[in-house]
Steps between C-alpha positions, in 0.01 A plus 500: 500500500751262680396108547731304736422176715346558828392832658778577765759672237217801486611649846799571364458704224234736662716757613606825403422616154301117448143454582251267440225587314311133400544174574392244291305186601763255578512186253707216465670574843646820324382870610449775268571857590491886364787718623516850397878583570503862468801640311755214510599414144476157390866395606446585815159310528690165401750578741230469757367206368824320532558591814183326598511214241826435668406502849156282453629262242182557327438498112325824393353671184517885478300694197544859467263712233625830421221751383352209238777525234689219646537242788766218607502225718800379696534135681697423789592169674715490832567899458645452130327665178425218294314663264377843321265501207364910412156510364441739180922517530455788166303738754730439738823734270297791615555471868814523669368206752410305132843542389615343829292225539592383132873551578480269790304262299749489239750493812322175631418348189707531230394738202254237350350626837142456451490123413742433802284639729206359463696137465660645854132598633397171395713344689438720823191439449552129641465634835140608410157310551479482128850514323449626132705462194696753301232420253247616739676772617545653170144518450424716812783703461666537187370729206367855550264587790309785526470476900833306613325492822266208368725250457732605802254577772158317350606167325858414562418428849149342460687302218759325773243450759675750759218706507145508481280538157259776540171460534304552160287845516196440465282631209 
């Protein structure tokens, strides 16, 4: 799922191996939408997004779920990573992707990576309807999961008011 401000950044990432499968219900002057990118690994996906991030000037939120055992989320303001947090990060040694997205994380953050980040999200997160607080963010993210999609593509976004809450089924 990738959040960003606006709708007009969408045009240009349909396009070759990219298409849209869902948009969200746009919220807080943010638009939700589900890419499914084909092959590209996951550097080559950021790539992308900073190439757009760059040209629109936009701040956006990318999460990525790979087959349930782990997830990661990765900020951007004005084209720039700002930062990574990876969702169930022990699931995440079994995938070569995993092993990557921690590696950057460390990369970005430091090796106490996992506290950084979510004191970087939190701060990203001030270009949000509703800003949250490490704190906060911790307690949607952190911990073990046992669908890293609920956080990243059901709460996280809900949670900072860029998109939508889902309507409650009914019993």
């Amino acid at each position: 799922m990738l959040y960003a401000s606006g709708n007009a950044w969408i045009e240009h990432l349909i396009s070759g191996t990219w298409t849209l499968e869902e948009l969200a219900e746009p919220a807080g002057g943010w638009q939700g939408a589900l890419f499914v990118h084909g092959q590209e690994q996951p550097r080559e996906v950021e790539r992308r997004l900073l190439t757009v991030g760059r040209e629109h000037k936009i701040p956006m939120l990318a999460c990525y779920v790979e087959t349930s055992d782990f997830g990661y989320t990765l900020a951007l303001l004005q084209g720039e990573f700002v930062a990574r947090y990876v969702v169930n990060a022990q699931g995440a040694e079994d995938f070569l992707e995993g092993r990557w997205a921690v590696e950057q994380s460390v990369a970005l953050h430091g090796l106490d990576w996992q506290q950084a980040a979510l004191w970087a999200l939190a701060s990203w997160s001030g270009v949000a309807p509703r800003p949250l607080t490490p704190a906060q963010l911790a307690m949607l993210l952190a911990g073990r999961h046992l669908f890293p999609e609920f956080p990243l593509f059901n709460e996280l976004g809900v949670a900072l008011g860029i998109e939508a809450p889902q309507p409650s089924p009914r019993a």
